[in-house]
C-alpha positions in Angstrom: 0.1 5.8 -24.6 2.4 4.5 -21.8 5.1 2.0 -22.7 5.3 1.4 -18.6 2.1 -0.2 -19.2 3.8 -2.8 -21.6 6.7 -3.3 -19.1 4.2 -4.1 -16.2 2.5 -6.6 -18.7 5.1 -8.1 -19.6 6.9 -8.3 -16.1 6.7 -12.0 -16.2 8.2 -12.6 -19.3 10.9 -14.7 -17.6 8.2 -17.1 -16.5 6.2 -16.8 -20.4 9.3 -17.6 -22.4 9.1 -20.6 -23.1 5.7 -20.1 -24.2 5.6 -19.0 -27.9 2.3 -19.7 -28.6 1.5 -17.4 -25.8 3.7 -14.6 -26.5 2.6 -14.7 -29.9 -1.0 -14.4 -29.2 -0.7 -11.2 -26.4 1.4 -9.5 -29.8 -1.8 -10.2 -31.8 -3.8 -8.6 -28.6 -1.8 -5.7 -29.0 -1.6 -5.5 -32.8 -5.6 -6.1 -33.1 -5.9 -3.4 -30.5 -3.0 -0.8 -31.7 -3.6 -1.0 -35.2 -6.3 -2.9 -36.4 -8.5 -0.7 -33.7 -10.5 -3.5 -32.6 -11.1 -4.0 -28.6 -10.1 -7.3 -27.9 -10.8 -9.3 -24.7 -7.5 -10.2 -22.6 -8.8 -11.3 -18.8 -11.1 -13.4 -17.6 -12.1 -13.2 -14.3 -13.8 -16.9 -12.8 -15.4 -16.6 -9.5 -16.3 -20.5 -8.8 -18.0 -20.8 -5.5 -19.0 -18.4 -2.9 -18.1 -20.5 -0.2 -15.2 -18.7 2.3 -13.4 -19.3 6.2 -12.9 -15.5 6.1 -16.0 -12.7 7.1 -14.1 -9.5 5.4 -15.8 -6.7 6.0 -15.4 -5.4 2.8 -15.5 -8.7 1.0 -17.7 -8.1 -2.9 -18.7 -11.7 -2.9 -21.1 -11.9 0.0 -24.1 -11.5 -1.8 -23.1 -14.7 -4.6 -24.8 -17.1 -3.0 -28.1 -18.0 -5.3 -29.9 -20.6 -3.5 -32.0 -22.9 -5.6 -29.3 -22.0 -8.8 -27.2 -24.3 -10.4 -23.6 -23.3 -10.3 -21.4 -23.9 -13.6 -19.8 -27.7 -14.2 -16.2 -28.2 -15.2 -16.8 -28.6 -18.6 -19.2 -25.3 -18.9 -16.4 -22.7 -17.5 -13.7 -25.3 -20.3 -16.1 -23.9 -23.1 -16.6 -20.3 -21.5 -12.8 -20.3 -21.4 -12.7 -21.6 -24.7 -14.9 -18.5 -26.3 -12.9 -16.3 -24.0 -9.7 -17.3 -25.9 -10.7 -16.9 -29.5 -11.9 -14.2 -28.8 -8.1 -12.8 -27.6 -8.0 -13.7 -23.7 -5.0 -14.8 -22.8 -5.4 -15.0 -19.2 -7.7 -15.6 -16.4 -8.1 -15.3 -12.3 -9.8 -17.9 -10.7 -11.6 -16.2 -7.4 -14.0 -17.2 -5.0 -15.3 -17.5 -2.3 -12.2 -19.4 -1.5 -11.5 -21.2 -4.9 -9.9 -23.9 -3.0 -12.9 -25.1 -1.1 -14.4 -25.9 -4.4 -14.3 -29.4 -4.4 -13.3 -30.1 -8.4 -10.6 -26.6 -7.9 -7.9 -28.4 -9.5 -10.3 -30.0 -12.5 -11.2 -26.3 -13.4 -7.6 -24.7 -13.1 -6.6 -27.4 -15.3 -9.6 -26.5 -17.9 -8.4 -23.2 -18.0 -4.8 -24.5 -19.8 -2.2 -23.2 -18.0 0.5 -24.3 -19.6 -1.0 -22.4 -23.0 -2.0 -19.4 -21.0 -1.5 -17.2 -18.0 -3.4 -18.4 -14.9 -3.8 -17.1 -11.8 -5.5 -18.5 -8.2 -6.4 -15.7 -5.3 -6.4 -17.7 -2.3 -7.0 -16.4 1.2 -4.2 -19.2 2.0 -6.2 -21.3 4.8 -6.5 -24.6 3.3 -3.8 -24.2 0.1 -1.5 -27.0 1.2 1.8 -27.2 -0.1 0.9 -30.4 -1.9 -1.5 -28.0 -3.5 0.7 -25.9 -5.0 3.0 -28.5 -6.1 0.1 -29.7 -8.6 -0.5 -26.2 -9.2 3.0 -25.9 -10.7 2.6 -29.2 -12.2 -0.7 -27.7 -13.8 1.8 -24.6 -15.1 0.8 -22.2 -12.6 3.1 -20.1 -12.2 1.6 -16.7 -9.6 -0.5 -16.9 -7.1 -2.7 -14.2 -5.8 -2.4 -14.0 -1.3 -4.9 -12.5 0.3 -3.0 -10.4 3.1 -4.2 -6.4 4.6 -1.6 -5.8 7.7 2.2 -6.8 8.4 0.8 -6.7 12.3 -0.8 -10.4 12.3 -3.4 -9.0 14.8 -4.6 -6.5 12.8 -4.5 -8.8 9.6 -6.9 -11.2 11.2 -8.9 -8.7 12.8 -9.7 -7.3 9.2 -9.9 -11.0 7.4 -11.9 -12.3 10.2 -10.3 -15.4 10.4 -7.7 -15.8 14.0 -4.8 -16.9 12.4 -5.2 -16.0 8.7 -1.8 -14.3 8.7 0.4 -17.5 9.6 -1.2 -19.2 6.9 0.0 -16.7 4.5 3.6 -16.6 5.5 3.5 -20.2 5.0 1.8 -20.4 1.6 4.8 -17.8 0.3 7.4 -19.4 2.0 6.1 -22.6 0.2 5.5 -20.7 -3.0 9.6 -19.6 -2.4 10.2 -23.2 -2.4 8.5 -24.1 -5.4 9.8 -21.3 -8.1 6.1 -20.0 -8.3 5.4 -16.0 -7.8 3.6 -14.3 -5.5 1.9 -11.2 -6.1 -0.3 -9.5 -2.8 -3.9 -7.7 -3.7 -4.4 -5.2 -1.3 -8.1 -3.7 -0.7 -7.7 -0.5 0.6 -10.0 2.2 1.5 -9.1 5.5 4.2 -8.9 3.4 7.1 -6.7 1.1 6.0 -4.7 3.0 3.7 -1.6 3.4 6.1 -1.4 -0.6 6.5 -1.7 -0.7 3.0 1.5 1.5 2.0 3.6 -0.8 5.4 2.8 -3.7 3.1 4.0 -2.2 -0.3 6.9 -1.6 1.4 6.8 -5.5 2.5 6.4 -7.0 -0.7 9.0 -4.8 -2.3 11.7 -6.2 0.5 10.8 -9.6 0.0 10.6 -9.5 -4.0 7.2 -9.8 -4.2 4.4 -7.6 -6.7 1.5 -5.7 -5.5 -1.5 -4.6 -6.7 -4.2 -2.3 -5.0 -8.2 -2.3 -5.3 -10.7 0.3 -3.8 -13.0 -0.6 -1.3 -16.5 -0.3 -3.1 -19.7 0.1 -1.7 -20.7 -3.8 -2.9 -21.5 -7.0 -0.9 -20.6 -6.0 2.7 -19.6 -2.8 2.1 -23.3 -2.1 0.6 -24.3 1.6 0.9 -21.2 2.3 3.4 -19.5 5.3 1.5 -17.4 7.0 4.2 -14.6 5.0 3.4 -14.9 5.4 -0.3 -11.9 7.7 -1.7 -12.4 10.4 -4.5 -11.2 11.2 -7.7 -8.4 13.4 -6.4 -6.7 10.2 -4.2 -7.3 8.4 -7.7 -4.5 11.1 -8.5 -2.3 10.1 -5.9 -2.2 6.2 -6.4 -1.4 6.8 -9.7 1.4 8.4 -9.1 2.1 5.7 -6.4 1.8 3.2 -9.4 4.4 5.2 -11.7 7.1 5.4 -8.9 6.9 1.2 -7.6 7.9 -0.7 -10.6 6.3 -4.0 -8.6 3.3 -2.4 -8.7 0.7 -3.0 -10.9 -3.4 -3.6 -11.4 -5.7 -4.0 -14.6 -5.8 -0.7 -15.2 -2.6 -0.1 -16.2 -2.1 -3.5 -18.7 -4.6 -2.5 -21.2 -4.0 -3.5 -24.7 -4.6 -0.1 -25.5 -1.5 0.9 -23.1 -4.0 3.8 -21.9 -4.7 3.3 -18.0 -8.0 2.6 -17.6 -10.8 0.9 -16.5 -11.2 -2.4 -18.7 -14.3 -3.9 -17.7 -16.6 -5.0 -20.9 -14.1 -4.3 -23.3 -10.5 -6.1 -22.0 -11.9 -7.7 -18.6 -15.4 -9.5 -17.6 -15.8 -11.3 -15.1 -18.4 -14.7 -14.8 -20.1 -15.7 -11.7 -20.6 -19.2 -9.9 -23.5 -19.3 -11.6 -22.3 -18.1 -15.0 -23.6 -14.6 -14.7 -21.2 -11.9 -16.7 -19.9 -8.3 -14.9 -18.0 -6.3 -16.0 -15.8 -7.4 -13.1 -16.0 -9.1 -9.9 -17.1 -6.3 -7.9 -19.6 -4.8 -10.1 -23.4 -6.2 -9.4 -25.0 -5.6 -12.2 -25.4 -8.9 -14.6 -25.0 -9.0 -18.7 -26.1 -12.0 -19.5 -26.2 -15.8 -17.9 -23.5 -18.2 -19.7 -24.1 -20.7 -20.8 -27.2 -19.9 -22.2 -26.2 -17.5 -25.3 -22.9 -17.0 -27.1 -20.0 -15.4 -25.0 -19.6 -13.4 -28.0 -23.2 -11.7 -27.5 -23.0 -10.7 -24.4 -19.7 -9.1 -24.7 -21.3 -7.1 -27.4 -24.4 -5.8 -25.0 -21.4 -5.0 -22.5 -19.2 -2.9 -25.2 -22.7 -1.1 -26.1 -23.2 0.2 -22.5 -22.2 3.7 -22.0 -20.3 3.6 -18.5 -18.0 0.8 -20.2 -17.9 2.7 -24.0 -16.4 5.7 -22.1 -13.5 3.5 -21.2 -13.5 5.5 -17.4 -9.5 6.8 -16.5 -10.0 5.4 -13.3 -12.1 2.7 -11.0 -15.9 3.5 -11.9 -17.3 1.2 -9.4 -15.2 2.9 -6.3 -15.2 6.6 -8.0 -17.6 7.2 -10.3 -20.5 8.9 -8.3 -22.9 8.8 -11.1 -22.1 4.9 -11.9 -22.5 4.2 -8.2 -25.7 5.9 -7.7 -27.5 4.2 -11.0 -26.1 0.6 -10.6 -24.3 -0.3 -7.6 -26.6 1.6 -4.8 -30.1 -0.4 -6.5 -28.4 -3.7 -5.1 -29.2 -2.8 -2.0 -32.4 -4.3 -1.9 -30.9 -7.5 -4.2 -31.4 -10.8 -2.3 -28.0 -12.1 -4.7 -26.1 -10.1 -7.0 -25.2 -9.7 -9.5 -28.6 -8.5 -10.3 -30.0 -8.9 -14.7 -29.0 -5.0 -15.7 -32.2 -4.5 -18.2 -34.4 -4.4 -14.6 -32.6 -0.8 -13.8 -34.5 2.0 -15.4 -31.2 4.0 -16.0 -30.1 0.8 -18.3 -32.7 2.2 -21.1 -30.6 5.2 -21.6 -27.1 3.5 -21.4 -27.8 0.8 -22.9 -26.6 2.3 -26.7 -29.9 1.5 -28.5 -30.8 -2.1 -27.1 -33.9 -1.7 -27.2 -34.6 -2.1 -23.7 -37.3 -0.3 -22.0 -38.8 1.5 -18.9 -41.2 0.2 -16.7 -41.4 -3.9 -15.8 -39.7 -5.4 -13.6 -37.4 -2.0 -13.3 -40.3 -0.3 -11.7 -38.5 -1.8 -8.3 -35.6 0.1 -8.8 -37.2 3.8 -8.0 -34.2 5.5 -7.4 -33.7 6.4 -3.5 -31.6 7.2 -0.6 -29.1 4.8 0.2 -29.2 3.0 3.1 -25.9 0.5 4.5 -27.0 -3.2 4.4 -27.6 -4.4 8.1 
C-alpha cells in the first residue's frame, strides 16, 4: 500500500475544496475499496470523435474510424456518465481524435458535470481558443491535458505531424496561466524518444506544471512495430522515475487500492465514439457496445477476464508479451478497432467461465506472425 499514491490523487485538492460532494464520494471510493473489498470504478475515459489535424506516428486512435456506425449523441455518453457515477466514478477524460473538432465538445463536457466531478480535456491545442477555455472554466474545468513530445519545436512537429503544433501549445498554457486552470503534459514515450521525454519532465517541473508518461504500444499506427516497445526491466526504472518527481503521476499509481497497477476493467474503462468499452483507450479489444446493455454488465464481463482480474503491476498493453500476442497483435488484420473480444479464440480461456466458445467468427483470428501495418 503506498500513501504516495493518495498524495498524487489528491494533488489537486486545492482546486476540489470546495467540492464536498466530491471529496466525500472519492472517501467512499476508497472506503468501498479499502475496507469493504469491493472494486469500484473511478475513471472514465470518453473518446468522442476520431477526427484529428495531427498524423502521430504512434497515435492508438487511427483505427476508430467505423464508417457506416453511428457515433454516441449527447445525451447517450450524459446516461453512460450517469451509470459510470453510481457506480463510484468520480472523474473522466474526454479524448479524441481531437475532442475539440467535435462539433457539440462543449455540450458533452458539460454532460459530464464538472462542477460535481473531476473533468479533464486532452487537446493537441490547434483549435482550443482561449474563448474556449474561458467556457471551459465557466463549465468548472479546471486541468487540461496538452499534447506536447519535444522542448525543440522542430522536433515536436516533426513527431505530431502538424508544422506548428508546438506554438499552439505554448499558447494554450500561457492562456491556461491566465485563466487559473492547470495544466498537466502526457508524454508518449518509447526508446527513441525517451531522451526528449526526460528534457520535458524537466520542463514542466520549471514551469509548475504535472506530467504523466504512457508507453508507446504496438496499437493503431504503431500496429505490429515492437522495436520501440520497452521491457519489464525499464518498467523498473520509470517507477523509480515516478517515486522521485512528486509532479509526476499516471493511472497506475491513483488506484483506490493505493497498489500501483494497471486499472483497466476494474478502476478505469474507456468508451469509444461509437460506445464500444476497453479496458482503456489504447487497448483494441471491445467489451461490450453502450448503449445497448447496462454499463453495469459489461463492467462485470471486464472484471471476469483474466488479464484484468490479475490486476497486472505494470502497463499490460506495452509490456505484457503474452497479453500483446493474444489481443493486441490479432488487430492487425481489424478494418476498426476496437474489435468484439468473444471473436479471439484465447477469450474462451480468459474469459472466467462466460461461456464463450471456440470456433465462429474466432476462426479468423489463427494466431500468426506479426506483421507492421503498412
Amino acid at each position: 500500500m503506498r500513501l504516495d499514491g493518495l498524495r498524487k490523487t489528491l494533488h489537486q485538492v486545492d482546486k476540489i475544496r470546495y467540492r464536498p460532494a466530491l471529496l466525500q464520494k472519492i472517501a467512499r471510493g476508497y472506503f468501498r475499496t479499502l475496507v469493504l473489498r469491493r472494486p469500484t470504478l473511478r475513471v472514465v475515459e470518453f473518446s468522442i470523435n476520431h477526427a484529428c489535424q495531427s498524423k502521430c506516428g504512434y497515435c492508438y486512435a487511427a483505427k476508430f474510424r467505423r464508417p457506416g456506425e453511428r457515433m454516441l449523441e449527447v445525451d447517450e455518453i450524459r446516461d453512460i456518465w450517469r451509470q459510470s457515477s453510481e457506480m463510484g466514478a468520480v472523474g473522466s477524460l474526454i479524448l479524441g481524435g481531437e475532442p475539440t473538432l467535435h462539433p457539440k465538445f462543449l455540450d458533452i463536457v458539460a454532460a459530464l458535470e464538472p462542477k460535481k466531478n473531476i473533468v479533464t480535456v486532452a487537446t493537441n491545442c490547434i483549435t482550443l481558443t482561449e474563448e474556449t477555455i474561458v467556457e471551459l472554466k465557466r463549465l468548472g474545468v479546471f486541468v487540461l491535458y496538452v499534447s506536447i513530445n519535444s522542448t525543440d519545436p522542430e522536433t515536436n512537429d516533426l513527431v505530431r505531424g502538424y508544422e506548428g503544433h508546438y506554438e499552439h501549445v505554448m499558447r494554450v498554457i500561457d492562456s491556461c496561466r491566465r485563466h487559473d486552470i492547470d495544466v498537466m503534459l502526457p508524454i508518449t514515450t518509447s526508446k527513441k524518444l525517451l531522451p526528449e521525454t526526460l528534457k520535458l519532465l524537466d520542463f514542466a517541473r520549471q514551469h509548475g506544471m504535472t506530467a504523466s508518461i504512457g508507453l508507446m504500444a504496438p496499437t493503431g499506427r504503431q500496429e505490429g512495430r515492437k522495436e520501440e516497445l520497452f521491457d519489464e526491466t525499464f518498467w523498473t526504472q520509470l517507477r523509480e522515475l515516478y517515486d522521485r518527481n512528486p509532479g509526476l503521476r499516471g493511472d497506475w499509481d491513483t488506484n483506490f487500492t493505493l497498489k500501483v497497477g494497471c486499472p483497466a476493467g476494474f478502476e478505469k474503462i474507456h468508451v469509444s465514439p461509437y460506445g464500444h468499452v476497453t479496458g482503456c483507450a489504447i487497448q483494441p479489444m471491445s467489451f461490450g457496445k453502450l448503449p445497448d446493455e447496462p454499463l453495469e454488465d459489461v463492467v462485470a464481463r471486464m472484471r471476469r477476464f483474466r488479464h484484468f482480474s490479475k490486476r497486472s503491476e505494470h502497463c499490460i498493453v506495452a509490456l505484457d508479451e503474452e497479453f500483446i500476442g493474444d489481443y493486441v497483435d490479432p488487430s492487425i488484420d481489424q478494418p476498426s478497432t476496437p474489435y468484439p473480444i468473444e471473436d479471439n479464440p484465447c477469450y474462451a480461456g480468459d474469459c472466467g467461465g462466460c461461456g464463450v466458445e471456440r470456433g465462429g467468427a474466432a476462426r479468423r483470428f489463427a494466431r500468426r506472425e506479426t506483421r507492421p501495418r503498412d
